[in-house]
N, C-alpha and C positions, 0 to 999 in steps of 0.2 A: 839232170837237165844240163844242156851246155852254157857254162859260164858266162860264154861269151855275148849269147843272147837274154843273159839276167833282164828282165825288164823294172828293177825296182832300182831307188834311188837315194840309198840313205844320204846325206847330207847338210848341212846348217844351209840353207837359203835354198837348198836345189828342186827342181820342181817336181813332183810326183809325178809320174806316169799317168795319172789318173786323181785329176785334182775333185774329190767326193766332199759334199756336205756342205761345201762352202757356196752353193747357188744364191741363198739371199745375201750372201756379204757381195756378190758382185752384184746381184739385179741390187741393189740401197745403190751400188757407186756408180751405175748408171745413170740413175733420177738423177744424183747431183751433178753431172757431169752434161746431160742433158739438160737441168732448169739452169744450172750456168750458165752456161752456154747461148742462153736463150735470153740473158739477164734477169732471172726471176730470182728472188731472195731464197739461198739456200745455205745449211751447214755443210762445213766438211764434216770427213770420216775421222776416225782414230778407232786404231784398233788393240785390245788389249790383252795379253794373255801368257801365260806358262812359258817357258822356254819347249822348243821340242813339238809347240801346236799348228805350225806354219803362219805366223805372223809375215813372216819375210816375203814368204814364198806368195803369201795374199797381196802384202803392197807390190810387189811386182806386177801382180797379175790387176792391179789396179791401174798400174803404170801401162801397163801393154794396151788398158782399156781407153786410158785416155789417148794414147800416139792413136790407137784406132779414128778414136772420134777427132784426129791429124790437129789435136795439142803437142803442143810445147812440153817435155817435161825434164826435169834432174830429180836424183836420188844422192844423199847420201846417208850417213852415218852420224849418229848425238854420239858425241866419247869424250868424255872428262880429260881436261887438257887440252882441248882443240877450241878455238876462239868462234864466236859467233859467227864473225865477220866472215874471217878464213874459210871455215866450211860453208857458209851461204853464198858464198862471193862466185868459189869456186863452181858450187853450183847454178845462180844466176849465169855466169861467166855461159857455161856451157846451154842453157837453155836460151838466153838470145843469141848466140850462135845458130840452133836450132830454131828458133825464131825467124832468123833474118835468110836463113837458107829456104824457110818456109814460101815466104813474104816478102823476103825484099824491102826491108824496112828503107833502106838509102841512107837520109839524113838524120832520121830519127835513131836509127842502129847507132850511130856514133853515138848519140847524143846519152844516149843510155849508155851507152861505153861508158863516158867521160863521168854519167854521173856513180855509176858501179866503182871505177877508178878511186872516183870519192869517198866512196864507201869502205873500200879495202884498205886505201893509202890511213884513212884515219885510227886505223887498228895499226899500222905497219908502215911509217912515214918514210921507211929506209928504202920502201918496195919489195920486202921478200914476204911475197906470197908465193902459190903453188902454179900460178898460171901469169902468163904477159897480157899487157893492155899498152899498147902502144898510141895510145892518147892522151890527153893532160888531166886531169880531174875535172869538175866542171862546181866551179865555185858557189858555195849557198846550198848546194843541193849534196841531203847525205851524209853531211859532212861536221855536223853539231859533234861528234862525241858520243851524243846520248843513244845506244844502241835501238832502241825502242822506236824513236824521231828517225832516223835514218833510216832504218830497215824498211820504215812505214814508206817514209819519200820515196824511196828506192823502187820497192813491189807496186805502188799508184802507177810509177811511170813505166814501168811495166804494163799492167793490167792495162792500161792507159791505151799502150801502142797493140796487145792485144786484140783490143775492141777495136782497135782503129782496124785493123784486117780481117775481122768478124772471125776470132779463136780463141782458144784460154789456153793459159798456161798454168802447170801443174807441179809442185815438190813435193818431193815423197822424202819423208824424214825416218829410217828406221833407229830403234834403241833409241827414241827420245824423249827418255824417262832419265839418261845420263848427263844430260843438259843441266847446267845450274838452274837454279828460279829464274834468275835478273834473265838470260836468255830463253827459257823458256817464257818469262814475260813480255818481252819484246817480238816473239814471233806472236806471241797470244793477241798482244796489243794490237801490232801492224796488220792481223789478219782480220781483228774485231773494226778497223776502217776502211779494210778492202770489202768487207763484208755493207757494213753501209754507202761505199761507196756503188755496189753492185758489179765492181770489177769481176772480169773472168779470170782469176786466179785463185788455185786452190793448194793450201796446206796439208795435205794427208799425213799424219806420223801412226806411229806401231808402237808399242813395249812394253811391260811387264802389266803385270796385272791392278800393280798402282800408281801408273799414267796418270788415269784419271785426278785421283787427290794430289799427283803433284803440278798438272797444270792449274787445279783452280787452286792452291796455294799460290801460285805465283799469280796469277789476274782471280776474283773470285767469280766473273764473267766468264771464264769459259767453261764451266759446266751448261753453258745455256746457247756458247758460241758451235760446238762443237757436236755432232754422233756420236756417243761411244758403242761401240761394240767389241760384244767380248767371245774372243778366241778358243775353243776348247777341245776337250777330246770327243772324236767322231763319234756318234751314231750308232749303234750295231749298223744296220741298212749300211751305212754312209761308209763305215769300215770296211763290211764288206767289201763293197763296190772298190773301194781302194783297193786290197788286197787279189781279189778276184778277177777285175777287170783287164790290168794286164797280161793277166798268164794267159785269161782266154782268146785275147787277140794273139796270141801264139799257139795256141789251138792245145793249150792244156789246163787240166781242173785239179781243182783241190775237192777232197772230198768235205762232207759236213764237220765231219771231227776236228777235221785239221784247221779248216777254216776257224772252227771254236776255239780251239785249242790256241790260233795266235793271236784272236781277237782278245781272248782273256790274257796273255800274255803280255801282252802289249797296251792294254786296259786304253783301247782305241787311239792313241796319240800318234798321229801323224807320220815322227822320225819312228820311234817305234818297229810301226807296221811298216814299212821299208827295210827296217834293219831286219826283224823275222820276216818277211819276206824273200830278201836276196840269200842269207843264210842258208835258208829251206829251200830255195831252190837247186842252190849250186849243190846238196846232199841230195835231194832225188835223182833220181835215173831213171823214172816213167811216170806219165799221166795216168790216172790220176794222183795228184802228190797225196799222200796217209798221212794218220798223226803220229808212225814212228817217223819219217823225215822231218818234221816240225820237232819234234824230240830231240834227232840227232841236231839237225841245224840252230835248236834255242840255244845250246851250249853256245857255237862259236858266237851268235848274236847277244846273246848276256856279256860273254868275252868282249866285244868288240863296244857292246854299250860299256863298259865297266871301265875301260881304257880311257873311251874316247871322249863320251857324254857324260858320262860320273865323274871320274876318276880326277881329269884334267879341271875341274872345279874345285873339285876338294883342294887339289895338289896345291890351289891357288891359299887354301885356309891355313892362317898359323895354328901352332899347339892346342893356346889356350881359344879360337877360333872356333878349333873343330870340337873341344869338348863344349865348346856352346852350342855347337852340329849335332853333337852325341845326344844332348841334353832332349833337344826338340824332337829327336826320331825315338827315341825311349819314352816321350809324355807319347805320343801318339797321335791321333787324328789333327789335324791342323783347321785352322789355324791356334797357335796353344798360346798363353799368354808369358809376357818377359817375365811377373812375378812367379809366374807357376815353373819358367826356368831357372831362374834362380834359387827357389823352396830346392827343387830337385838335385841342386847343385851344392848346397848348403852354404851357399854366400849370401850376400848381401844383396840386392838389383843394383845397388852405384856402384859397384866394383866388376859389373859386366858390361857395363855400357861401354865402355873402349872396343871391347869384342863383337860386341853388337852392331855398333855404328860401323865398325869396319867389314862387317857380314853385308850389312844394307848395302854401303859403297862397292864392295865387289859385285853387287847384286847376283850374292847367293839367297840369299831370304831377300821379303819385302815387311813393309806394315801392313796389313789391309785394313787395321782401324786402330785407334789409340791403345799401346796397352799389350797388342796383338804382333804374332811373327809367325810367317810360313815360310816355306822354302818358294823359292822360282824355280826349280826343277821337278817335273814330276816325278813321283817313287823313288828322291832321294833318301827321305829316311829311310824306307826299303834296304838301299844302297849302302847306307852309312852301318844299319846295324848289323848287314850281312857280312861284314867286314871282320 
């Protein structure tokens, strides 16, 4: 097949060709975005799950849902190091922009200026933020200190001038599972009064698979504020469709075999099936593509995963890290417990916990319950022990 017209799309955030399986995750961000909209009490979304399942690729396409329904929206990134303030500022920053180009806010556009102004200066009194505000602060409002109190003032008047133009405005938080508590309880907080206020503003974040227990650690209310939904690997059906659907809008097929052959290879996960997809393509040279080109193509695609997706994880883990890596892909099926890694290890568990804690922080593993540790990557122990 020619390269050139690959239609698959391996990538961290890029969009499938053929976005399968994920129909109720948008028809759920509909309803909300509808009964908002409408001022009817509703949760937002969070979405949670594996690295490699398209979390990314989902809040986008939630993002594209709201601009549709001609909201207001910013995205960005939770990354440890990065200030509350700074990363929402910047984002508020560009969503009343997007706002006022909508609507035509006038008076009020400033006035939100000045109090956002407020909001950023009190992080950063020198003024070096990432973006200009060529207004003065606006005193009282925003402006306490208390991240939690601000943020809340800040998103009302917002949601505020929203409603006044009959629209909602929208933040998509991905990886916001890397947020500390104290910030992630200040967005939990400020959302849990937008939410009784019946403001049209909505919080949507993504990340790893234990999102969930670190927001209701930080508020014990948002297990009741929030949707979760959890992100996984496709469907046979739903794989299919992913893998099959765009060769046939280029007018070629895969046969059954081969079809199986990259569904099991791939054990349905999203990046995955793009990676044996374009692979296997660029190796055939006629429709319909067999399970020798899926054979010839898995090679450079295992290459290409082992590099890019594996490889570049590890490379991040120290020494004595990875043999705490080694330990977890050797017990086997996950999730396996810290004591049962350390029996295996023949240490002690208080002489692993340095290595541990800093597995969780690079978010190579997660907890998913007390006691408990799995990887965030899928078929990394695969990975680690093929090594």
């Amino acid at each position: 097949m020619d390269p050139l017209h690959n239609p698959y799309a391996p990538g961290a955030g890029v969009r499938p060709p053929q976005l399968a399986g994920r129909d109720s995750d948008l028809d759920a961000f509909r309803v909300v975005l509808e009964r908002v909209g409408r001022g009817l009490p509703e949760r937002s979304l969070m979405i949670a799950g594996l690295r490699g399942v398209g979390k990314t690729v989902l809040l986008l396409e939630f993002q594209s849902l709201a601009e549709q329904h001609e909201w207001s929206t910013a995205k960005l990134e939770g990354r440890t190091g990065i200030s509350l303030r700074g990363g929402l500022g910047r984002a508020i920053h560009l969503l009343l922009r997007s706002l006022n180009r909508r609507h035509r806010l006038e008076h009020r556009f400033e006035r939100l200026l000045r109090i956002l102004k407020s909001f950023v200066v009190t992080a950063s009194p020198s003024g070096d933020f990432s973006f200009k505000l060529e207004v003065d602060p606006e005193p009282g409002s925003a402006d306490s200190g208390d991240d939690e109190i601000d943020l809340t003032e800040l998103l009302v008047e917002v949601g505020k001038a929203a409603a006044s133009v009959q629209t909602g405005v929208a933040i998509f938080i991905d990886e916001l599972q890397d947020l500390p508590h104290a910030d992630l309880g200040a967005i939990v907080g400020a959302f849990h009064e937008i939410s009784q206020q019946q403001l049209p503003v909505l919080i949507v974040g993504a990340g790893l698979p234990h999102l969930p227990q670190e927001l209701s650690e930080s508020k014990t209310y948002a297990e009741r504020l929030f949707r979760y939904r959890r992100v996984d690997s496709l469907s046979t059906p739903a794989a299919t469709e992913a893998l099959v659907v765009p060769a046939q809008r280029l007018g070629v097929e895969f046969t059954p075999a081969a079809v199986g052959a990259i569904l099991e290879a791939s054990g349905g996960y999203p990046y995955f099936i793009q990676a044996y997809g374009k692979h296997t393509w660029d190796v055939a040279d006629r429709s319909p593509i067999d399970l020798e080109d899926v054979q010839l193509g898995s090679v450079e695609a295992r290459r290409e995963l082992d590099v890019g997706f594996f490889g570049t994880r590890l490379d991040r883990a120290t020494p004595k890290e990875r043999e705490y890596l080694q330990a977890m892909a050797e017990l086997g099926e996950e999730p396996v417990g810290t004591g049962a890694v350390a029996a295996h290890l023949g240490k002690p568990a208080g002489n692993l916990s340095v290595a541990r804690d800093q597995l969780l922080k690079k978010g190579l593993i997660y907890s998913p319950d007390r006691g408990l540790v799995a990887f965030t990557v899928p078929r990394f122990g695969e990975f680690i022990l093929s090594r």
